[in-house]
VOGU-3710 file (C-alpha; in Angstrom, 3 decimals, decimal comma):
1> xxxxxxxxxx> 6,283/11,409/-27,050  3,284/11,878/-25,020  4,055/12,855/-21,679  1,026/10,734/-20,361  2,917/7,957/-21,339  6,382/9,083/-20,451  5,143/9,807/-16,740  4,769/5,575/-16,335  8,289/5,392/-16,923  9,001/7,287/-13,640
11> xxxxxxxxxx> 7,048/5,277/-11,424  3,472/7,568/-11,411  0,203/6,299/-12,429  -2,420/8,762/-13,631  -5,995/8,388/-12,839  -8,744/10,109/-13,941  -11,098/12,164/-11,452  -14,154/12,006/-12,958  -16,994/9,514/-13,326  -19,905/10,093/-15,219
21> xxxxxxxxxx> -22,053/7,583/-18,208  -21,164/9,728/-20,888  -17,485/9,187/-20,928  -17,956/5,814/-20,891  -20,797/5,409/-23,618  -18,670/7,778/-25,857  -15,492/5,622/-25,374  -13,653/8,283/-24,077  -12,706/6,588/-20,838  -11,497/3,292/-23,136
31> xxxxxxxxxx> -9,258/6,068/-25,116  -7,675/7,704/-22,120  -6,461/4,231/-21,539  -5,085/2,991/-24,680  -3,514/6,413/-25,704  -2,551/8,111/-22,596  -1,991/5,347/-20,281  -4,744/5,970/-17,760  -4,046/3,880/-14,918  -7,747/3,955/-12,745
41> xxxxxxxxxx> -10,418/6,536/-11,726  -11,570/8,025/-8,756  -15,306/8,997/-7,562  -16,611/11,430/-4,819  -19,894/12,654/-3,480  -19,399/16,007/-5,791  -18,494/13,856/-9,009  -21,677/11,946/-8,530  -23,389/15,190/-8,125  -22,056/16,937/-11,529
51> xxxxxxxxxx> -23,192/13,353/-12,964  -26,534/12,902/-11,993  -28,262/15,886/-11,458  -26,151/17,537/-14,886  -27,783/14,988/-17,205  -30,873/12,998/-18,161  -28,666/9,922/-18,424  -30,089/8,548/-14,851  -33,337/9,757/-15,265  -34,512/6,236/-16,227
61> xxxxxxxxxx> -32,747/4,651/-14,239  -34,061/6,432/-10,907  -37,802/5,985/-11,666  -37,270/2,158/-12,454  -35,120/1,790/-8,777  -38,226/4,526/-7,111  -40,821/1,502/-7,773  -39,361/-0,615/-5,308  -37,270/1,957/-3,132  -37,981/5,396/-1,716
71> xxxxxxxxxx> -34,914/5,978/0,265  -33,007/8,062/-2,042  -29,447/7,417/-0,230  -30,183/3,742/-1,107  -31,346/4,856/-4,575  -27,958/6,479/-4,860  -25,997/3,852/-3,882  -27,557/1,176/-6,351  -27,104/4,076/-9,438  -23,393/4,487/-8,054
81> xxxxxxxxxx> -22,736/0,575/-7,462  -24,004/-0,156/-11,430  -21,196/2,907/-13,011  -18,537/2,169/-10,282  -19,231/-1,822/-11,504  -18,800/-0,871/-15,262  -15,609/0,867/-14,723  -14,109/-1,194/-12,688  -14,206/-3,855/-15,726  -13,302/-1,502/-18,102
91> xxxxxxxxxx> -9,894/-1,448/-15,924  -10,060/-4,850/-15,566  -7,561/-5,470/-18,212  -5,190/-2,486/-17,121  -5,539/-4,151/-13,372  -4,674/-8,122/-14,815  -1,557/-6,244/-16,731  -0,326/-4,539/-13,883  -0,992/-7,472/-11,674  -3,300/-5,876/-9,543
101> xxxxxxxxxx> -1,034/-2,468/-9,209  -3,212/-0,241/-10,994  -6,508/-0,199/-13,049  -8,650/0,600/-9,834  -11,794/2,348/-9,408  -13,081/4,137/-5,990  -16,485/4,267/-4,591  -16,961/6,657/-1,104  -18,942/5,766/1,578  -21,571/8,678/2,697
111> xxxxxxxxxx> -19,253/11,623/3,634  -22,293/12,029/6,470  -20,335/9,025/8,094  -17,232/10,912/8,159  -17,441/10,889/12,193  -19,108/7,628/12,543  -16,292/5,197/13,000  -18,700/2,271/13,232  -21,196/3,724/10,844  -18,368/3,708/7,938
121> xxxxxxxxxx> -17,197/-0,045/9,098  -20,514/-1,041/8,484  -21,232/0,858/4,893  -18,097/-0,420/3,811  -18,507/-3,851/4,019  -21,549/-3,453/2,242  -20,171/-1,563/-0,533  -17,254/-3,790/-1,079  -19,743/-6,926/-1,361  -22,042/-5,378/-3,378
131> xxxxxxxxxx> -19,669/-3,867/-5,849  -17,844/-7,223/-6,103  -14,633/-6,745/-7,891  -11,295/-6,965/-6,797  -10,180/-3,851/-8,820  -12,347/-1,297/-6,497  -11,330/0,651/-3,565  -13,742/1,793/-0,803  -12,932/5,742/0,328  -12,874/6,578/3,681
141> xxxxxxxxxx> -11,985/9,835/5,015  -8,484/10,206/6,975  -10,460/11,510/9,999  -9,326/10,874/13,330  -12,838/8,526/13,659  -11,409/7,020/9,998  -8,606/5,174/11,725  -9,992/2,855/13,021  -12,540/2,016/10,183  -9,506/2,002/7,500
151> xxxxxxxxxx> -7,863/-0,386/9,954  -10,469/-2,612/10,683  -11,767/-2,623/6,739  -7,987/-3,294/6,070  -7,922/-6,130/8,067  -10,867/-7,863/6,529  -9,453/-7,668/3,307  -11,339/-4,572/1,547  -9,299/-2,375/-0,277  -9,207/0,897/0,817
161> xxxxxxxxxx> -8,589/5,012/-0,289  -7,824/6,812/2,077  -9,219/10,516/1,075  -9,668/14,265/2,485  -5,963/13,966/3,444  -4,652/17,124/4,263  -1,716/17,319/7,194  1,076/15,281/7,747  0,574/14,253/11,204  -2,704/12,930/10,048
171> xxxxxxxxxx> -0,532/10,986/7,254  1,665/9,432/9,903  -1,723/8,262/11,966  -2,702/6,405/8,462  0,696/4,932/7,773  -0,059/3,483/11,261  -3,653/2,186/10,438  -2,103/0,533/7,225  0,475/-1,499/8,695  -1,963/-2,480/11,720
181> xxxxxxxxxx> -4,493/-3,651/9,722  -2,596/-5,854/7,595  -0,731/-7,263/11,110  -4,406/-7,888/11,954  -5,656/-9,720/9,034  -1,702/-11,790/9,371  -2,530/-12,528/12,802  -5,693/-14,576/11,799  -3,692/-16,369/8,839  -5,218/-14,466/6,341
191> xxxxxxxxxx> -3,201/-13,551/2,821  -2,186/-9,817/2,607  -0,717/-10,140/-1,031  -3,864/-8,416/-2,383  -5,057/-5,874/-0,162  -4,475/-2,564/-2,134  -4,860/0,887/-0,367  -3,942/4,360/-1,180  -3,499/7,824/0,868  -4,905/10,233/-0,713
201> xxxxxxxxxx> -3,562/14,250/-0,128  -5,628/17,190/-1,084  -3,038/19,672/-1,902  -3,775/22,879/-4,104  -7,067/23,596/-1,749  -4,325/24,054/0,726  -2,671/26,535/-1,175  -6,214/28,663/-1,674  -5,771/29,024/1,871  -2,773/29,618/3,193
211> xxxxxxxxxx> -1,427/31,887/0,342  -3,552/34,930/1,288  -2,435/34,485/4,640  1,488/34,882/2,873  0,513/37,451/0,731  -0,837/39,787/3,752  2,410/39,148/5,562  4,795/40,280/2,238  5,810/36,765/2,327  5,269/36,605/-1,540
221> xxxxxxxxxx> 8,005/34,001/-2,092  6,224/31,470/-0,384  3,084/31,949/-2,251  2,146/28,710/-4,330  4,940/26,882/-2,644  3,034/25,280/0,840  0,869/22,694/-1,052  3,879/21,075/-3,148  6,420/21,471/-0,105  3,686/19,454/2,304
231> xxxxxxxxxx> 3,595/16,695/-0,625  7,123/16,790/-0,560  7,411/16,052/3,225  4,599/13,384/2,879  6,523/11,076/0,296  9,773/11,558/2,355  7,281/10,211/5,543  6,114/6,824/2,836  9,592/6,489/1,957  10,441/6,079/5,659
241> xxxxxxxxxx> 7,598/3,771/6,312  7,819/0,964/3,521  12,057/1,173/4,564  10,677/0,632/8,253  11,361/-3,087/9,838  8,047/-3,035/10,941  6,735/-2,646/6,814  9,774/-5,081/5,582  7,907/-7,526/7,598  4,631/-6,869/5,751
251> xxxxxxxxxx> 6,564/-6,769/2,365  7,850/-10,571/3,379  4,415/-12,104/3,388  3,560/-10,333/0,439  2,451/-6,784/1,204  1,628/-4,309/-1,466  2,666/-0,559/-0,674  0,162/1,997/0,390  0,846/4,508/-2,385  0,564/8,068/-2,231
261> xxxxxxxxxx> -1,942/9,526/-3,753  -2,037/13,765/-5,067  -5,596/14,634/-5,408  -6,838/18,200/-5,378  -4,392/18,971/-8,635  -6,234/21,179/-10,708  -4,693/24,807/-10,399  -7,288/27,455/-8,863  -4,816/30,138/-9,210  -4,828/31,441/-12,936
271> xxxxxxxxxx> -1,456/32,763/-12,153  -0,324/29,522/-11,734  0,941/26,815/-14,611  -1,921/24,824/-14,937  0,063/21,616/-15,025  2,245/23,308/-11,641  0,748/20,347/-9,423  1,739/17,866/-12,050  4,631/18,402/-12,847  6,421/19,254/-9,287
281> xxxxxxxxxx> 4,825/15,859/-7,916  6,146/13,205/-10,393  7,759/10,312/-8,405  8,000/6,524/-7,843  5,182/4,833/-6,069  2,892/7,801/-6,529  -0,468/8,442/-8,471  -1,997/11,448/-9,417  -5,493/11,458/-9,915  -6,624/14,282/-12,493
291> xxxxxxxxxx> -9,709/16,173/-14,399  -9,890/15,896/-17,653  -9,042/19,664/-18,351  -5,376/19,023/-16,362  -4,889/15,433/-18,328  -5,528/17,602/-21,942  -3,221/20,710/-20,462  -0,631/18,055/-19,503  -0,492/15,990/-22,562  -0,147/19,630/-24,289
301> xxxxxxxxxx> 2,712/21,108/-22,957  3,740/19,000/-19,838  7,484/18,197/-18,846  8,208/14,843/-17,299  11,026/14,559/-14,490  11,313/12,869/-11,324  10,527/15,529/-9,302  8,978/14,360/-5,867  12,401/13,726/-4,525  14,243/17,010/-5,361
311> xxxxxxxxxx> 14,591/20,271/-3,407  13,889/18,963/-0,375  15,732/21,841/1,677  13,256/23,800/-0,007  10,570/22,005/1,013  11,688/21,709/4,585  12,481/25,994/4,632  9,051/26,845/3,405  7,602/24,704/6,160  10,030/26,334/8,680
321> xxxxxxxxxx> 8,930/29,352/7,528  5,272/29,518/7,783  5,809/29,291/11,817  7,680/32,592/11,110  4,809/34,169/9,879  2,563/32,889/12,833  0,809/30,224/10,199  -0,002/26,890/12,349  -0,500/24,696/9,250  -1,650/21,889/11,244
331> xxxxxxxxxx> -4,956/23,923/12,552  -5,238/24,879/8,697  -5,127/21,532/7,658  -7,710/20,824/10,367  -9,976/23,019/8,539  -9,499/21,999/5,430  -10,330/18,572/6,544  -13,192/20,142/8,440  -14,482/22,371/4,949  -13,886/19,101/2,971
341> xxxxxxxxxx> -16,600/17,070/4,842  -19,183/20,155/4,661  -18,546/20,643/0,801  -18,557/16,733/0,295  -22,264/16,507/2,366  -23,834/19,669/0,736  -22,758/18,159/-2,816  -24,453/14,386/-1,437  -27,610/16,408/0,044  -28,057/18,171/-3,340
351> xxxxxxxxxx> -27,289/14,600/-5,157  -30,022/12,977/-2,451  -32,770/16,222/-3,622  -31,756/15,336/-7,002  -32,791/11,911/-6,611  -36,379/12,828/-4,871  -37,323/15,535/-7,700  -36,765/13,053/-10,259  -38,659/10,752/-8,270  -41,490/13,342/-7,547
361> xxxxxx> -41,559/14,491/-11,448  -41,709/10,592/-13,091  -44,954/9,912/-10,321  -46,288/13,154/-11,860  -46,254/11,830/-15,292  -47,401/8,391/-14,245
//
């Protein structure tokens, strides 16, 4: 049996991390969902990137939008709004089946808002209206300014992914923003039954950083084991929140779960398995979101076992042990959120001068 298919039956929805014309003229993305069970699809600022500036398939599309616009953010937005629109319904059916579990699509706001608590309030109410489906989640960074945007856009109704998760006490903070903002949008009478939201964890960029640190040290047993231990921890943190009184509440009135999310799940080490984030992350209530080279590796040769919830001593003693080799995984996690906003706004300010040469080349011609 295809272990796409198999993973469903332990509670984990896969989603695709990738968006881009081409997979959806070719009916690839329509395939991924009727033979391996693809359960949604996730966008970023570097996806877009790959997309746009990789292939003529926009090219069009941006001179016809330059006639009337020249700001090439807003340019952006409208090419993004029209692909995120047309995958959302291609879900549509997956969403209706699931009853409005899966089949979701995400659109970011500008990761140059990623401090700008107001600035991302504002960008995603605009997104959500314009994009105008129920099966679409806005993403907004899990900064410390993010809180209050994910609470407030919570509140209001929008669905919301919560990305560039990397540290646990940051998790806790947005376990905190989910609850309040559905006690918000309760407190003005408002239905809470479908408002959807994810947290989203970036895990193996956490091992490409900490493992040198382990390797220097001779700790070569904990090498490869940080990333899947923290993911560990952070599902054992959602289990305690939806058993909470204060979520049970929520639930009554008709309160989905925020689900975790493992993004980041392509292997960078080639001495790794290059299903190893995969298949050590398979749980209820979880999603992984995945590139099309890890979906094809896993469909190959992947095993399927509930996994999230097992050797959790082992989770908690590699933890334990990075203080005893002087590694404050909090800071690191601090700078991988820090390194994931710079890499997300160089890839959107190469998207952006993307956008203006094309611009700049069709005027040429005219």
């Amino acid at each position: 049996m295809n272990p796409l298919n198999q993973i469903r039956k332990e509670g984990q929805s896969i989603w695709l991390d990738l968006l881009d014309r081409d997979i959806m003229n070719s009916g690839q993305l329509q395939n991924l969902i009727d033979v391996d069970d693809l359960g949604g699809l996730t966008s970023n600022p570097s996806i877009f990137e790959k997309a746009i500036s990789g292939s003529s398939d926009y090219n069009d599309d941006i001179a016809e939008l330059s006639k009337h616009e020249d700001d090439n953010s807003t340019i952006f937005f409208d090419l993004a709004i029209k692909d995120i629109q047309r995958a959302a319904d291609i879900f549509k059916p997956v969403f209706d089946k699931t009853h409005g579990k899966d089949g979701f699509v995400s659109l970011e706001v500008s990761p140059l808002l990623a401090r700008n608590t107001v600035g991302t309030i504002k960008q995603a109410r605009e997104l959500w209206k314009k994009v105008n489906r129920k099966n679409v989640m806005i993403k907004i960074p899990g900064t410390t300014e993010g809180l209050g945007a994910i609470r407030e856009c919570l509140s209001e109704g929008i669905n919301i992914n919560v990305t560039l998760l990397f540290g646990l006490p940051r998790y806790r903070e947005i376990t905190e923003a989910f609850m309040g903002g559905l006690e918000d949008r309760l407190k003005e009478g408002l239905p809470i039954n479908e408002v959807a939201s994810v947290a989203s964890f970036f895990l193996s960029r956490i091992d490409v950083m900490v493992d040198p640190m382990l390797k220097k040290n001779n700790a070569n047993d904990l090498v490869g084991e940080v990333a899947i231990a923290s993911a560990k921890k952070a599902y054992q943190i959602y289990l305690e929140m939806i058993n909470s009184d204060r979520f049970k509440k929520l639930k009554a009135n008709g309160a989905q779960t925020q689900r975790v999310l493992w993004a980041s799940t392509s292997t960078k080490d080639p001495s790794f398995s290059d299903v190893k984030y995969v298949e050590n992350l398979i749980g209820k209530d979880t999603i992984n979101t995945l590139p099309l080279e890890t979906i094809d590796a896993f469909r190959n040769h992947g095993k399927v076992a509930n996994t999230i919830s097992k050797d959790l001593d082992h989770a908690e003693k590699v933890l334990d042990a990075l203080k005893n080799n002087h590694i404050n995984i909090d800071q690191i996690t601090q700078d991988l959120e820090n390194e994931g906003i710079e890499k997300f706004n160089s890839a959107y300010e190469k998207l952006l001068k993307s956008i203006d040469k094309q611009k700049y080349k069709k005027r040429l011609e005219a």
